[in-house]
CHARMM internal coordinates of N, CA and C (Angstrom, degrees):
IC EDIT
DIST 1 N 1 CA 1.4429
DIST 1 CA 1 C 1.5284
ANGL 1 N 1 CA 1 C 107.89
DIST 1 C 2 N 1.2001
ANGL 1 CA 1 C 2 N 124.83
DIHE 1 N 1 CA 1 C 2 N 139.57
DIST 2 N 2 CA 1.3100
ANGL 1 C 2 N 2 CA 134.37
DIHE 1 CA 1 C 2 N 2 CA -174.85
DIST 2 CA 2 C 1.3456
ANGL 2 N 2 CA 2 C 110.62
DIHE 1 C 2 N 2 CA 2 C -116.91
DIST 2 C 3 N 1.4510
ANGL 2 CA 2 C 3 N 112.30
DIHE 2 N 2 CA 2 C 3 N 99.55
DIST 3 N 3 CA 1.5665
ANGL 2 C 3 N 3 CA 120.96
DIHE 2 CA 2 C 3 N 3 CA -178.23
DIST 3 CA 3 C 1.4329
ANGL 3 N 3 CA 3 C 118.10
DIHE 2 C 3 N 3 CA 3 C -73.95
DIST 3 C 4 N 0.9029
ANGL 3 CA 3 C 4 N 137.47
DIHE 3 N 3 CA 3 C 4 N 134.86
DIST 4 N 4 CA 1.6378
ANGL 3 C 4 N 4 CA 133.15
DIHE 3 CA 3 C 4 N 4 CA 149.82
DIST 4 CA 4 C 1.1241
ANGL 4 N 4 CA 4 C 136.07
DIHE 3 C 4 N 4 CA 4 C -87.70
DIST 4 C 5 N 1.3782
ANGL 4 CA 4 C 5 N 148.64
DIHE 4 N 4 CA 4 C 5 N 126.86
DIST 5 N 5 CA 1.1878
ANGL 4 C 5 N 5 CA 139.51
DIHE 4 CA 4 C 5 N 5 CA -154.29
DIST 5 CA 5 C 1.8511
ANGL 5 N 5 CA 5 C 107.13
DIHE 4 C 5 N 5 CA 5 C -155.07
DIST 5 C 6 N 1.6490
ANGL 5 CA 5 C 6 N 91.95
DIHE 5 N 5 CA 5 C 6 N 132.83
DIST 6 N 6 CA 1.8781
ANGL 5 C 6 N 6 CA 78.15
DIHE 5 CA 5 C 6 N 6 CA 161.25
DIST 6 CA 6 C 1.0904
ANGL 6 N 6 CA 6 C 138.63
DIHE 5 C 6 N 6 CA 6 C -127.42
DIST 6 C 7 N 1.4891
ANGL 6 CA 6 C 7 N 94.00
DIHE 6 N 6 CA 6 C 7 N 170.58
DIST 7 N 7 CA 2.1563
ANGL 6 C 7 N 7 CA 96.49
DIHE 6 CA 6 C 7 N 7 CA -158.44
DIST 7 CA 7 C 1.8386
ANGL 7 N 7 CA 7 C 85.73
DIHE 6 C 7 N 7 CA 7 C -109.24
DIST 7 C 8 N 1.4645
ANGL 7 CA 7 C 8 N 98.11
DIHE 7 N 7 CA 7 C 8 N 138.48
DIST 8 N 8 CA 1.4087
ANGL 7 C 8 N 8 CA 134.51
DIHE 7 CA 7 C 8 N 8 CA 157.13
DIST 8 CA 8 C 1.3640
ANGL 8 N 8 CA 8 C 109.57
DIHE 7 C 8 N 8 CA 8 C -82.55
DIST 8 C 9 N 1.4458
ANGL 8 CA 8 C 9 N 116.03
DIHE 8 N 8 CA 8 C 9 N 91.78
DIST 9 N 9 CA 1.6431
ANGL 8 C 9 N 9 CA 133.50
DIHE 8 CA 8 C 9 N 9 CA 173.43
DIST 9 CA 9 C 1.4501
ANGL 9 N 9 CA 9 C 98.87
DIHE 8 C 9 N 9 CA 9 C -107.26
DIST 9 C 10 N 1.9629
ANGL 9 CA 9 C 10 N 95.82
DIHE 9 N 9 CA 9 C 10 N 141.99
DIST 10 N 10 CA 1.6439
ANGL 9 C 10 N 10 CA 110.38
DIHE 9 CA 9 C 10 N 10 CA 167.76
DIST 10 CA 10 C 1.4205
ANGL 10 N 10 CA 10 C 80.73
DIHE 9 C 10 N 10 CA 10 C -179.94
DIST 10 C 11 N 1.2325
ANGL 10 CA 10 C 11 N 93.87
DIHE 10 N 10 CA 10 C 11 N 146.83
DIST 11 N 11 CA 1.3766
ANGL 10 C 11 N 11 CA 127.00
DIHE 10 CA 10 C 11 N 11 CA -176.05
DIST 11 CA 11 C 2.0437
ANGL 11 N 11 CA 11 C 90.60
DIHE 10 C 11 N 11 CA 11 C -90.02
DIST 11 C 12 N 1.2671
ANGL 11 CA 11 C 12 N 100.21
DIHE 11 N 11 CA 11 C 12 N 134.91
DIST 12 N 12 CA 1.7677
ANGL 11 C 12 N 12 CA 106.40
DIHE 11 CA 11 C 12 N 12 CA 160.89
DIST 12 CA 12 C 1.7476
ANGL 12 N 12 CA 12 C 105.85
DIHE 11 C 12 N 12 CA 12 C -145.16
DIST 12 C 13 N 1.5311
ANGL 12 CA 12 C 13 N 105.51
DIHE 12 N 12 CA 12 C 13 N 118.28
DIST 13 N 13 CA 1.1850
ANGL 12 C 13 N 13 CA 116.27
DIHE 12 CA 12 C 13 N 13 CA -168.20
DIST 13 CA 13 C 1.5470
ANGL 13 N 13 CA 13 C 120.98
DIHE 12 C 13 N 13 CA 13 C 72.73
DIST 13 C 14 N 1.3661
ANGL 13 CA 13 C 14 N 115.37
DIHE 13 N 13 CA 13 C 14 N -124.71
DIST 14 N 14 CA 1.6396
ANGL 13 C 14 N 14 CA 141.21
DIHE 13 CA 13 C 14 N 14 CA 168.49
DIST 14 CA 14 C 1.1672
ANGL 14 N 14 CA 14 C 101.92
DIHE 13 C 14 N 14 CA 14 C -90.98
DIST 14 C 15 N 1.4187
ANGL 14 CA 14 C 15 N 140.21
DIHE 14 N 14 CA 14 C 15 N 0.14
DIST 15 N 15 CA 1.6808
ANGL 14 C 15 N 15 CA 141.24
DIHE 14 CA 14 C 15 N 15 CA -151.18
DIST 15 CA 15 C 2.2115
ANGL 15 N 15 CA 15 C 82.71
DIHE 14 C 15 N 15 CA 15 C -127.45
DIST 15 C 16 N 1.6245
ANGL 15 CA 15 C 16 N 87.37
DIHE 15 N 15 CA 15 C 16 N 153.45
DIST 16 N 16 CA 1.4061
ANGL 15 C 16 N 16 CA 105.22
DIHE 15 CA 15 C 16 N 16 CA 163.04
DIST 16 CA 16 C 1.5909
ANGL 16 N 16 CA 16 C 89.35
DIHE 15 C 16 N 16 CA 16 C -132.13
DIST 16 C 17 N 1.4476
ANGL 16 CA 16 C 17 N 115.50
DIHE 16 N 16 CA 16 C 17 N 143.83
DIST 17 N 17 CA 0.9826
ANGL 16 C 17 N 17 CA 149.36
DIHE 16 CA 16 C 17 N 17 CA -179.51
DIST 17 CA 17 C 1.5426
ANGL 17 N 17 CA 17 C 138.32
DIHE 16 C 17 N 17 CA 17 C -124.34
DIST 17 C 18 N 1.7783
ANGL 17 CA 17 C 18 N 138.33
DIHE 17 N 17 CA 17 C 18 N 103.15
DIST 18 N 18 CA 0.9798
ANGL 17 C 18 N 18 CA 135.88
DIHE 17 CA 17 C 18 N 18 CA -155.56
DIST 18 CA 18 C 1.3762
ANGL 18 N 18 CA 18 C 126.00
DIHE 17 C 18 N 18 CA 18 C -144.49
DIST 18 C 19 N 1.4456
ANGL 18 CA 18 C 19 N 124.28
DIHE 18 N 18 CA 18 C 19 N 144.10
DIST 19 N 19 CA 1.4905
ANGL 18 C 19 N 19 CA 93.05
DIHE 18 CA 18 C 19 N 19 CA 171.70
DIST 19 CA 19 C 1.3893
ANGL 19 N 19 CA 19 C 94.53
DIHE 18 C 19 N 19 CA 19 C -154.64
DIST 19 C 20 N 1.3087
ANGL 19 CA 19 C 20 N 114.01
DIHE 19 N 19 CA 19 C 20 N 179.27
DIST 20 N 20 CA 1.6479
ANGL 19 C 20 N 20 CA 101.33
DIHE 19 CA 19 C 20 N 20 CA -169.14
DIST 20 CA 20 C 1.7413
ANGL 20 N 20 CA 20 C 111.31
DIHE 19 C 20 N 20 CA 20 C -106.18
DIST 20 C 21 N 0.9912
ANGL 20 CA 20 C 21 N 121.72
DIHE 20 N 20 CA 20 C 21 N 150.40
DIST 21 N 21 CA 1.1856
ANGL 20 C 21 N 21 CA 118.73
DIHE 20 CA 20 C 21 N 21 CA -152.88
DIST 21 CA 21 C 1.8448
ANGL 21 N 21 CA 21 C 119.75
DIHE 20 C 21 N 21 CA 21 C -79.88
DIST 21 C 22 N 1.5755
ANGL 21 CA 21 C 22 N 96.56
DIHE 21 N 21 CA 21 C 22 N -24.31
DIST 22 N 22 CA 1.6715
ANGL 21 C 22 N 22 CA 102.81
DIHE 21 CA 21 C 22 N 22 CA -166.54
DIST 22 CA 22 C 1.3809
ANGL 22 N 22 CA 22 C 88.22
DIHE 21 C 22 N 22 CA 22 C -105.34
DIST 22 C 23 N 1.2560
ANGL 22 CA 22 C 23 N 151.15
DIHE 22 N 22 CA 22 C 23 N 2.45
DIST 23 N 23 CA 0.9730
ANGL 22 C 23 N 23 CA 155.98
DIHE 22 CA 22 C 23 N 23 CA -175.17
DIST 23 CA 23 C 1.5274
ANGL 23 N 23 CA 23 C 140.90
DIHE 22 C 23 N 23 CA 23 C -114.31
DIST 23 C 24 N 1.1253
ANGL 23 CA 23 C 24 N 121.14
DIHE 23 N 23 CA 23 C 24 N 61.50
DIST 24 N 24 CA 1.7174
ANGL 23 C 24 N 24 CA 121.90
DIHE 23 CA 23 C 24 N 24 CA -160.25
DIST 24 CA 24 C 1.5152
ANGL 24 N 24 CA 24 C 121.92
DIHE 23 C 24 N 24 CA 24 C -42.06
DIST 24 C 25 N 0.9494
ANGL 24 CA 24 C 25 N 116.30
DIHE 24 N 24 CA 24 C 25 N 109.20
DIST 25 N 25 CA 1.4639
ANGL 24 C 25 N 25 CA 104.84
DIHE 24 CA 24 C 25 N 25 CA 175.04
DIST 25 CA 25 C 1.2699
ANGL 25 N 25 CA 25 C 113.24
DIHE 24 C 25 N 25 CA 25 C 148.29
DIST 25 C 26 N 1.4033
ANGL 25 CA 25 C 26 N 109.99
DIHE 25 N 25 CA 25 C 26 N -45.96
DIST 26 N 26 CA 1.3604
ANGL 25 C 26 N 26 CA 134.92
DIHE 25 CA 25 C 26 N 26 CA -145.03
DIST 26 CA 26 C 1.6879
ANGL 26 N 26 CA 26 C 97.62
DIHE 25 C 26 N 26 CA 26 C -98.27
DIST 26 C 27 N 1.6224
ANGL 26 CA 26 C 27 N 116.43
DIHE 26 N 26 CA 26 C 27 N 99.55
DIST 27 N 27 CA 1.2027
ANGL 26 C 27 N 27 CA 113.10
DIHE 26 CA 26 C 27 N 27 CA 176.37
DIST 27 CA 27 C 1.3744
ANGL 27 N 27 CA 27 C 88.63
DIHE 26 C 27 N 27 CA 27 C -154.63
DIST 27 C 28 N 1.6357
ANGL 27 CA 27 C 28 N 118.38
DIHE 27 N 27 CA 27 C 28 N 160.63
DIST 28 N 28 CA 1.2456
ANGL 27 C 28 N 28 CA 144.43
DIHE 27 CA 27 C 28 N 28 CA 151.66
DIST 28 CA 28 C 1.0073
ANGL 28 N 28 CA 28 C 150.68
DIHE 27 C 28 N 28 CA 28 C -115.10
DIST 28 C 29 N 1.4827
ANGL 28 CA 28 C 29 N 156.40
DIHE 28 N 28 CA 28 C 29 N -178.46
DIST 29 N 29 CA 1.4526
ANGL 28 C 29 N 29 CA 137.08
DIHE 28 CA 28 C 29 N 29 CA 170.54
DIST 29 CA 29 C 1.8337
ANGL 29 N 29 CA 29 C 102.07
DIHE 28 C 29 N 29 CA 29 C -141.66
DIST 29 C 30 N 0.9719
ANGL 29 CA 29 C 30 N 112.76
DIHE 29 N 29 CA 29 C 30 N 154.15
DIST 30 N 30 CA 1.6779
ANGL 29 C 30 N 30 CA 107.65
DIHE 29 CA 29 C 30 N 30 CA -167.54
DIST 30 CA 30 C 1.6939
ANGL 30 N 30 CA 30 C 116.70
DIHE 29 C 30 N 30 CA 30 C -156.40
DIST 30 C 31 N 1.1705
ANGL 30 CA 30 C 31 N 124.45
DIHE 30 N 30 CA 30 C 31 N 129.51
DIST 31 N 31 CA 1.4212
ANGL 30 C 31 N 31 CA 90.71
DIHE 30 CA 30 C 31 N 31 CA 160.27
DIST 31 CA 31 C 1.0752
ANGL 31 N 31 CA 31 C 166.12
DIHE 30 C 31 N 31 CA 31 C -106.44
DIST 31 C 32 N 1.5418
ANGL 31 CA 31 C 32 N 95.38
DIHE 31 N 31 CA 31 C 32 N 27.06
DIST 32 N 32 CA 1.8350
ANGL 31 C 32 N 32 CA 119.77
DIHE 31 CA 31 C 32 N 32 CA 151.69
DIST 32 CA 32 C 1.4228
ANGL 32 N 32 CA 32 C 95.54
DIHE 31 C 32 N 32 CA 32 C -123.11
DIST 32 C 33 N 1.5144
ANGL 32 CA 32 C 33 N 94.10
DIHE 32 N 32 CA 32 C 33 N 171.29
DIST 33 N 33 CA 1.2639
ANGL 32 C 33 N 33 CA 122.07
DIHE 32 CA 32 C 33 N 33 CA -174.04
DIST 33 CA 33 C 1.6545
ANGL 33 N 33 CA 33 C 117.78
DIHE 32 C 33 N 33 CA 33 C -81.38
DIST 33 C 34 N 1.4630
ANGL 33 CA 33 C 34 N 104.18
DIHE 33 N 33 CA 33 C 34 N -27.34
DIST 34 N 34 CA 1.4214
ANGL 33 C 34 N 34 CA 109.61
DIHE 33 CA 33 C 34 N 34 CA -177.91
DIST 34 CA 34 C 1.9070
ANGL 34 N 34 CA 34 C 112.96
DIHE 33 C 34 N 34 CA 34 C -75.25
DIST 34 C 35 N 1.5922
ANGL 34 CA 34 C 35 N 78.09
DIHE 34 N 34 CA 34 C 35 N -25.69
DIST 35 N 35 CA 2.4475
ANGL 34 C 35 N 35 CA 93.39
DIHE 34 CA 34 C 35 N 35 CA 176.80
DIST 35 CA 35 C 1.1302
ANGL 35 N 35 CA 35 C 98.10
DIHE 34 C 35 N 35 CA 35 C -65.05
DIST 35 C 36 N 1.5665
ANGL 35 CA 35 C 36 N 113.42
DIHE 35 N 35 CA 35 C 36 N -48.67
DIST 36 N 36 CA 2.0666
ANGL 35 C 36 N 36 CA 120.37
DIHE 35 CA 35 C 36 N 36 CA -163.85
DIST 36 CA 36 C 1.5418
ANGL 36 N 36 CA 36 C 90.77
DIHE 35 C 36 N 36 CA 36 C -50.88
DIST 36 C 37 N 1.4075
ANGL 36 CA 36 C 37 N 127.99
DIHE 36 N 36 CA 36 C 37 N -71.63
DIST 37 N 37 CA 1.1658
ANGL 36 C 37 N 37 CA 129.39
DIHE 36 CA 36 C 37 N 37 CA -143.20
DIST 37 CA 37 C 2.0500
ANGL 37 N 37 CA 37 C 98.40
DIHE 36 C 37 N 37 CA 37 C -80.17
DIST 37 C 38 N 1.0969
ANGL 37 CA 37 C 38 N 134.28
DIHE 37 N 37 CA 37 C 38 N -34.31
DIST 38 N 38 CA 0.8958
ANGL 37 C 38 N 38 CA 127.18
DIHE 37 CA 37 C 38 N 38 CA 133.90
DIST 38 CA 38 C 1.8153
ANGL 38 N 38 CA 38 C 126.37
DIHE 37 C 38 N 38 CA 38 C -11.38
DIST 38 C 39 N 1.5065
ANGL 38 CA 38 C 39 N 102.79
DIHE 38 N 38 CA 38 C 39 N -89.97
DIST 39 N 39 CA 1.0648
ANGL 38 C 39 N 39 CA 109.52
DIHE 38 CA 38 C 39 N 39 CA -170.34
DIST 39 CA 39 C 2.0631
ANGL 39 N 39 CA 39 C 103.17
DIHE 38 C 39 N 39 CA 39 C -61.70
DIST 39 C 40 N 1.1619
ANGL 39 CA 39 C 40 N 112.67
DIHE 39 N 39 CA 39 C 40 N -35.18
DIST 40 N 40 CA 1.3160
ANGL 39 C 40 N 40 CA 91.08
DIHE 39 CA 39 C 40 N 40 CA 167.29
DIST 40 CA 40 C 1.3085
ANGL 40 N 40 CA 40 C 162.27
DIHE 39 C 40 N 40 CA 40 C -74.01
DIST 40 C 41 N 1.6464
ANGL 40 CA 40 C 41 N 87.33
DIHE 40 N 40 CA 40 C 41 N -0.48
DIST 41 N 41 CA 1.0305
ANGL 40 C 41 N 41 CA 111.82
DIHE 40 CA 40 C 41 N 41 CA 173.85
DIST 41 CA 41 C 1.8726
ANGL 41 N 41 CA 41 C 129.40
DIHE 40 C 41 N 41 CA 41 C -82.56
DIST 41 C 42 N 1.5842
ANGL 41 CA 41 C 42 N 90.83
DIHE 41 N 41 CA 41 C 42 N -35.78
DIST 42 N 42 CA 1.7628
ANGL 41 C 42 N 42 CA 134.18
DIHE 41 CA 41 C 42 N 42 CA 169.92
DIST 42 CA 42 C 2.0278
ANGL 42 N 42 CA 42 C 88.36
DIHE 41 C 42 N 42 CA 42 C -51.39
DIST 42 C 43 N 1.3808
ANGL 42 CA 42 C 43 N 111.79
DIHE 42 N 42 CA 42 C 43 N -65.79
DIST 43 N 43 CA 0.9290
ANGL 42 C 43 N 43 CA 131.36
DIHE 42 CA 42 C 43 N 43 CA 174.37
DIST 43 CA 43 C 1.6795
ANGL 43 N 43 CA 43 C 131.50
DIHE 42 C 43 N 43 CA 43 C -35.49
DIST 43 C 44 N 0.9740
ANGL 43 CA 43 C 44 N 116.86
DIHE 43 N 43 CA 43 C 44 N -50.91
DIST 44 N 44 CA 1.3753
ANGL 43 C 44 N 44 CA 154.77
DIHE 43 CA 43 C 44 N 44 CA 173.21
DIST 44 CA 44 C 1.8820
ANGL 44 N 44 CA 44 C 96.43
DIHE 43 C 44 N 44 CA 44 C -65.27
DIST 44 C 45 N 1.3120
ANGL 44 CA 44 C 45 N 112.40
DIHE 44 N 44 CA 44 C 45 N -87.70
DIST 45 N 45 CA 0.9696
ANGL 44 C 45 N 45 CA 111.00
DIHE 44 CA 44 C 45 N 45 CA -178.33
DIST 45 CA 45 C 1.4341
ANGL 45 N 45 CA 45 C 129.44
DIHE 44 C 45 N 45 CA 45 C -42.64
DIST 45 C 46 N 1.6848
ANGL 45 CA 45 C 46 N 102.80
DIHE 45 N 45 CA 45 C 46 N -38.95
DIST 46 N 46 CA 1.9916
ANGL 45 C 46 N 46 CA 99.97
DIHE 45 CA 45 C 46 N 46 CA 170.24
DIST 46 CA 46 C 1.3694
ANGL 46 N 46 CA 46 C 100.69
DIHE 45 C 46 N 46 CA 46 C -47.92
DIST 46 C 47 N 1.5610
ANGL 46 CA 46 C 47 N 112.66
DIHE 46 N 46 CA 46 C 47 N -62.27
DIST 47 N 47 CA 1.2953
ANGL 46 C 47 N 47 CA 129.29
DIHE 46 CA 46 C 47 N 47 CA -179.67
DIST 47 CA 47 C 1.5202
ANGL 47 N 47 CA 47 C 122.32
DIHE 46 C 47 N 47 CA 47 C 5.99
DIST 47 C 48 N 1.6510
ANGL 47 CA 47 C 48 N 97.20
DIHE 47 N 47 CA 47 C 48 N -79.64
DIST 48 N 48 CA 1.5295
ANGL 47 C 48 N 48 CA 136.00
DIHE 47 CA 47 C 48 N 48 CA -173.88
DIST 48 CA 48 C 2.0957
ANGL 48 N 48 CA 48 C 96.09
DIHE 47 C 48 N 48 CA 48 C -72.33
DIST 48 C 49 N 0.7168
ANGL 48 CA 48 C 49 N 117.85
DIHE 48 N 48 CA 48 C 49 N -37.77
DIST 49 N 49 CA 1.2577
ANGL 48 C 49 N 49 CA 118.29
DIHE 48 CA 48 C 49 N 49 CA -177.15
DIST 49 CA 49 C 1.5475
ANGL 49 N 49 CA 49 C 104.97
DIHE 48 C 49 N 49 CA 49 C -71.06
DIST 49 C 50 N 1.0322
ANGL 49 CA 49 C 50 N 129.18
DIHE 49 N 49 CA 49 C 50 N -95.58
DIST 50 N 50 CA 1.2431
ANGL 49 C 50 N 50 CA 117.08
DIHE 49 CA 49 C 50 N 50 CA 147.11
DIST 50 CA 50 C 1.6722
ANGL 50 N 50 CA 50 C 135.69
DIHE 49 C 50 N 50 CA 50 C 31.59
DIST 50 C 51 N 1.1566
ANGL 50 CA 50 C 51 N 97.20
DIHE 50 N 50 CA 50 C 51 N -91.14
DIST 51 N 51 CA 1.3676
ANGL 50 C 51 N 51 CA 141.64
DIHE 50 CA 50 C 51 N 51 CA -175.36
DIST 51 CA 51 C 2.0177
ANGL 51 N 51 CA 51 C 86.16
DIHE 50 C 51 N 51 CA 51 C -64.77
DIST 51 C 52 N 1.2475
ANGL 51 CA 51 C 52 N 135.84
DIHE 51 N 51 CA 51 C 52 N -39.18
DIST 52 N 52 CA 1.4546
ANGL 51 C 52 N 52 CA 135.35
DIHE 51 CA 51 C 52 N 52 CA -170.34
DIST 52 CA 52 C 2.0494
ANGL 52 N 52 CA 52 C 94.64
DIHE 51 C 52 N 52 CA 52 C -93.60
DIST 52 C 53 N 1.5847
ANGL 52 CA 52 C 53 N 96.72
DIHE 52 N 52 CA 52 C 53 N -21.64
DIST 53 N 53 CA 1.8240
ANGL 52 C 53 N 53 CA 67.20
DIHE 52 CA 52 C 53 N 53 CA -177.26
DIST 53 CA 53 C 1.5432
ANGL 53 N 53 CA 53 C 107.18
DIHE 52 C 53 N 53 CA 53 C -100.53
DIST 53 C 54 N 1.4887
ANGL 53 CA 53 C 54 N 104.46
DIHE 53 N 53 CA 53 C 54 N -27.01
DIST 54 N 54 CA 1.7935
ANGL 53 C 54 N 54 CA 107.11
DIHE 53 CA 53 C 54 N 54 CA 156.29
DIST 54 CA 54 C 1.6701
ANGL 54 N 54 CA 54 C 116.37
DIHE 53 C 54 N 54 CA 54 C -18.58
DIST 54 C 55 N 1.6215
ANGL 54 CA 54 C 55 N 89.92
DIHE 54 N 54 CA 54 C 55 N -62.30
DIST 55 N 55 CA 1.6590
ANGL 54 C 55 N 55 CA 95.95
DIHE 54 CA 54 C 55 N 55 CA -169.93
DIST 55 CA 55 C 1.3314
ANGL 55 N 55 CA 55 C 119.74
DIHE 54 C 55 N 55 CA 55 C -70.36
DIST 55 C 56 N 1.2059
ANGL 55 CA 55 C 56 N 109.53
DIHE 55 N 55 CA 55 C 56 N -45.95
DIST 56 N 56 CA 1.6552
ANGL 55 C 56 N 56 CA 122.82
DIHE 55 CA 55 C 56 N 56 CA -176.71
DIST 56 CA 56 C 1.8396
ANGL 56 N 56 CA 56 C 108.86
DIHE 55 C 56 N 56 CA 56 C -67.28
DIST 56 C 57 N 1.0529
ANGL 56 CA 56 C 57 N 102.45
DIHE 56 N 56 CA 56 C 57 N -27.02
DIST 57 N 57 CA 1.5800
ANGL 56 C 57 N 57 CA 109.95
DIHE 56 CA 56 C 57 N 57 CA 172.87
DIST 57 CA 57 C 1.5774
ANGL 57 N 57 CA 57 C 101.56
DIHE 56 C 57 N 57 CA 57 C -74.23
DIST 57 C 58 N 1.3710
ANGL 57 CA 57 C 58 N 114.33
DIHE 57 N 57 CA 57 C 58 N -56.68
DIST 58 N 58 CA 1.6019
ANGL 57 C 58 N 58 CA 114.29
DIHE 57 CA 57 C 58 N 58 CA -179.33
DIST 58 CA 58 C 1.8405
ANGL 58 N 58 CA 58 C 119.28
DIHE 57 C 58 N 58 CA 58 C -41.36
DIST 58 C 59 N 1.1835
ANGL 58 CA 58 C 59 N 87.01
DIHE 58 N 58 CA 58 C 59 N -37.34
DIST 59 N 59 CA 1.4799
ANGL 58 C 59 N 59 CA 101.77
DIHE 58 CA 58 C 59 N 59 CA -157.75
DIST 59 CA 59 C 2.0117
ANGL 59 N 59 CA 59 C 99.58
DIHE 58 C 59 N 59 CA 59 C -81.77
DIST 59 C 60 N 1.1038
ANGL 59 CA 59 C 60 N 104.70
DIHE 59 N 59 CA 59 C 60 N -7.14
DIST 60 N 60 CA 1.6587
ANGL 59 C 60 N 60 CA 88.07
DIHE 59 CA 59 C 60 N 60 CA -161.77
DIST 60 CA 60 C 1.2337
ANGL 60 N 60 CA 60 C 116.24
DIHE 59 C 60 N 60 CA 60 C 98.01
DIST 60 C 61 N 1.9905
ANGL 60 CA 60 C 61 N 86.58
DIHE 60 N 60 CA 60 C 61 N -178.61
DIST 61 N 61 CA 1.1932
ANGL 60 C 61 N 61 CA 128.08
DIHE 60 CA 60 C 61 N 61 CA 160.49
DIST 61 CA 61 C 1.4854
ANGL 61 N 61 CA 61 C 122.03
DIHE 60 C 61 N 61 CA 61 C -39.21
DIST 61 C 62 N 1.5834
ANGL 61 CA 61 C 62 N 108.89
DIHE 61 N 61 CA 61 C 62 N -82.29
DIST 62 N 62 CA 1.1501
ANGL 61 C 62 N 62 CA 149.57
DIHE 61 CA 61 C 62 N 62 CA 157.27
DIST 62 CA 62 C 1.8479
ANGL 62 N 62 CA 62 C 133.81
DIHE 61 C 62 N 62 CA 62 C -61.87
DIST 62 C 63 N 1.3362
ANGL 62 CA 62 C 63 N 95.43
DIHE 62 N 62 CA 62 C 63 N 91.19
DIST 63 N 63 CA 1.4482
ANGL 62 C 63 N 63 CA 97.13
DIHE 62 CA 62 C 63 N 63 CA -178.60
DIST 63 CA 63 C 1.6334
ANGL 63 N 63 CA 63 C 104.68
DIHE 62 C 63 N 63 CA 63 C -163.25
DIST 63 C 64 N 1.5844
ANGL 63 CA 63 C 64 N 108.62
DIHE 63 N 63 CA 63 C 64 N 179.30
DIST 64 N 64 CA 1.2912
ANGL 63 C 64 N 64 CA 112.28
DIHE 63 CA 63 C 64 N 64 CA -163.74
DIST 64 CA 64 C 1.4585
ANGL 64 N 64 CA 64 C 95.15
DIHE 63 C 64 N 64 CA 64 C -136.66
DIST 64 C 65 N 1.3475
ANGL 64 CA 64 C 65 N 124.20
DIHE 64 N 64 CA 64 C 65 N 134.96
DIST 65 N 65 CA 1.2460
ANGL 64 C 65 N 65 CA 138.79
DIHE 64 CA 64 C 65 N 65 CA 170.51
DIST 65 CA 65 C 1.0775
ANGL 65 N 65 CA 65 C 118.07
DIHE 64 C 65 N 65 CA 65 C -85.89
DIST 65 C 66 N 1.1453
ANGL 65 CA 65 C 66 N 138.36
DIHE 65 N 65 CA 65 C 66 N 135.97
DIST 66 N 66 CA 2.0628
ANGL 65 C 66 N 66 CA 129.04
DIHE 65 CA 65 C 66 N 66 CA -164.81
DIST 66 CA 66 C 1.8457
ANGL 66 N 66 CA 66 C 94.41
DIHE 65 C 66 N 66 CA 66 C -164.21
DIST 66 C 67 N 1.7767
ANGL 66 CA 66 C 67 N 114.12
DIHE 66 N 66 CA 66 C 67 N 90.79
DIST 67 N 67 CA 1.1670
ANGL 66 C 67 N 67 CA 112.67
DIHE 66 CA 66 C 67 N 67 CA 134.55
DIST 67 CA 67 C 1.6431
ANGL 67 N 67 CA 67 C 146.31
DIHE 66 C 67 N 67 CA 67 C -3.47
DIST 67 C 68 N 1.3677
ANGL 67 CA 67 C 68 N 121.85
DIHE 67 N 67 CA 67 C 68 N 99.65
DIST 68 N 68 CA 1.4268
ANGL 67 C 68 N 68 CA 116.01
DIHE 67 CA 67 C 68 N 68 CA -165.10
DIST 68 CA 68 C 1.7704
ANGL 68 N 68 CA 68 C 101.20
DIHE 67 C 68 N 68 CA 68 C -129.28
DIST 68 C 69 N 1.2945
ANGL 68 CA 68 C 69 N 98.37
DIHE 68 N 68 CA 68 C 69 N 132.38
DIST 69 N 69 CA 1.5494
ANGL 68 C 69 N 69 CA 89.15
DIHE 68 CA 68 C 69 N 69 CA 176.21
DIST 69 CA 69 C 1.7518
ANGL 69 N 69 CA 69 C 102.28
DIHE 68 C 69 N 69 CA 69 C -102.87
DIST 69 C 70 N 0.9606
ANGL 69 CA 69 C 70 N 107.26
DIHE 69 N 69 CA 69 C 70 N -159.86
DIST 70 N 70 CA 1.8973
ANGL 69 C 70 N 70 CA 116.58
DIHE 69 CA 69 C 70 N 70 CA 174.92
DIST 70 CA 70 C 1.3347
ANGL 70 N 70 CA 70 C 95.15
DIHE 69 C 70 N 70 CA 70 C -173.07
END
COOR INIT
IC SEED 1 N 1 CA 1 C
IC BUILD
């Protein structure tokens, strides 16, 4: 599955600054722009990983996985 997601880029000062938008948490600081989006991406992905064994741990033994688009 190929997610899409967006990053909140702006440069403040000597710093680039980002974070992703559907996703709380997940921000960085860099000092280029090509590291930010890099690192946010690095970022993002712990994120989602994470965030899948959180749930799957929550849930048990017993459960059902069911695909949802929006």
């Amino acid at each position: 599955m190929n997610n899409e997601y967006t990053a909140i880029i702006k440069q403040d000062g000597e710093w680039w600054i980002g974070w992703i938008e559907e996703v709380p948490g997940v921000n960085c600081q860099e000092k280029t722009r090509e590291d930010l989006v890099e690192s946010l991406r690095v970022t993002l992905r712990e994120a989602l990983d994470l965030n899948r064994e959180e749930a799957r741990f929550a849930a048990g033994d017993r459960y059902a996985e069911e695909r949802i688009a929006v």
